[in-house]
N, C-alpha and C positions, 0 to 999 in steps of 0.2 A: 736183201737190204733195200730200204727204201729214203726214199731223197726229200728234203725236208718239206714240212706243209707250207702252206701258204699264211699261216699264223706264226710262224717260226721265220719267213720271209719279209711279210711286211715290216715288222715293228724296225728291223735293219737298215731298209730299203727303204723307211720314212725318213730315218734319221738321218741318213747320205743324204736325201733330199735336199731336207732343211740346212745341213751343213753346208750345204753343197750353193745355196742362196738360192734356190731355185723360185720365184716370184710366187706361182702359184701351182700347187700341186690341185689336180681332182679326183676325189678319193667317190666314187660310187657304190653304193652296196645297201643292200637288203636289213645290212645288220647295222641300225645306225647307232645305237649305243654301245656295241661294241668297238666303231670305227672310233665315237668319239671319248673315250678310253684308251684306246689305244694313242692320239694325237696329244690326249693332256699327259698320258705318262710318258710319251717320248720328247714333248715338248720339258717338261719339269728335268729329263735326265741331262737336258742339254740347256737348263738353267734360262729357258725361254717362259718370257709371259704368253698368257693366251688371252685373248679378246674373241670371243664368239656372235655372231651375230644371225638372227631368226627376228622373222616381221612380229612374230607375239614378245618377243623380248628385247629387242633395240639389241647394241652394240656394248658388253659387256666384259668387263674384264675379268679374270681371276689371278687371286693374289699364286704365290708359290707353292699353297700346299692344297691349289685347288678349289680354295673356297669365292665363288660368287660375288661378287665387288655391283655398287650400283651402275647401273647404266649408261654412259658416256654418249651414246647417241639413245635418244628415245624411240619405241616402235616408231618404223617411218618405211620408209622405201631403202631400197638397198645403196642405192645412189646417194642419199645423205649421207649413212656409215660409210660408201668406198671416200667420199669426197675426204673423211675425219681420218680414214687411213691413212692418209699422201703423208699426214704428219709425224706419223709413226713405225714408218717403214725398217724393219731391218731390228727393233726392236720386241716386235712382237710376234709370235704364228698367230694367223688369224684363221677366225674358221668360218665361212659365210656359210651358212645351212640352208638348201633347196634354191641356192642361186640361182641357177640355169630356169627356174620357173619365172623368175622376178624380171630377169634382162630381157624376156620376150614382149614386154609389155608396151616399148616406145624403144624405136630404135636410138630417139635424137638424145636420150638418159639413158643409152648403152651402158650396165656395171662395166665390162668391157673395155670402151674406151675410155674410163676411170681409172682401169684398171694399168692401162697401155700408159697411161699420162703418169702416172703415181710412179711408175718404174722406169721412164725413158729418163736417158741423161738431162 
């Protein structure tokens, strides 16, 4: 007998997450349309919006059944979408794509400390 995979794990172990308010979760992997598959279908079971954001696409919503909404922030710096967050906390899962590349770039526009300020009391 053997003891569940780790595709049998995650999708669980997201859901607690989010349930759970956890600010920010970081999901790393090889397989990035499978992770992001996994975050819209667990997001949608738990009646959450998604807003994704990537430097070639800006800060993007999608409606309930997954379909692509226009832009809300324009391709920019990641710092412009976290600033558009602060106002949307707790409403949406957000998914920032290849962040940790973007925050290396000036420390003094940390996503970071956007990220700390958006969440603190």
């Amino acid at each position: 007998m053997t003891g569940p995979t780790i595709g049998e794990i995650m999708p669980e172990s997201l859901k607690l997450l989010i349930q759970a308010g956890h600010p920010i979760i970081s999901i790393q992997s090889t397989d990035e349309s499978r992770v992001l598959g996994l975050v819209h279908e667990t997001s949608r079971e738990l009646s959450r919006s998604i807003m994704e954001w990537s430097m070639t696409q800006g800060l993007v919503p999608f409606d309930g059944q997954g379909i692509r909404r226009s832009p809300v922030v324009q391709p920019s710096s990641a710092t412009e979408a976290l600033a558009h967050v602060q106002d949307c906390i707790g409403s949406f899962v957000f998914i920032f794509r290849d962040l940790g590349v973007h925050g290396n770039r000036r420390k003094k526009h940390s996503p970071s400390r956007h990220v700390r300020r958006a969440n603190s009391p």
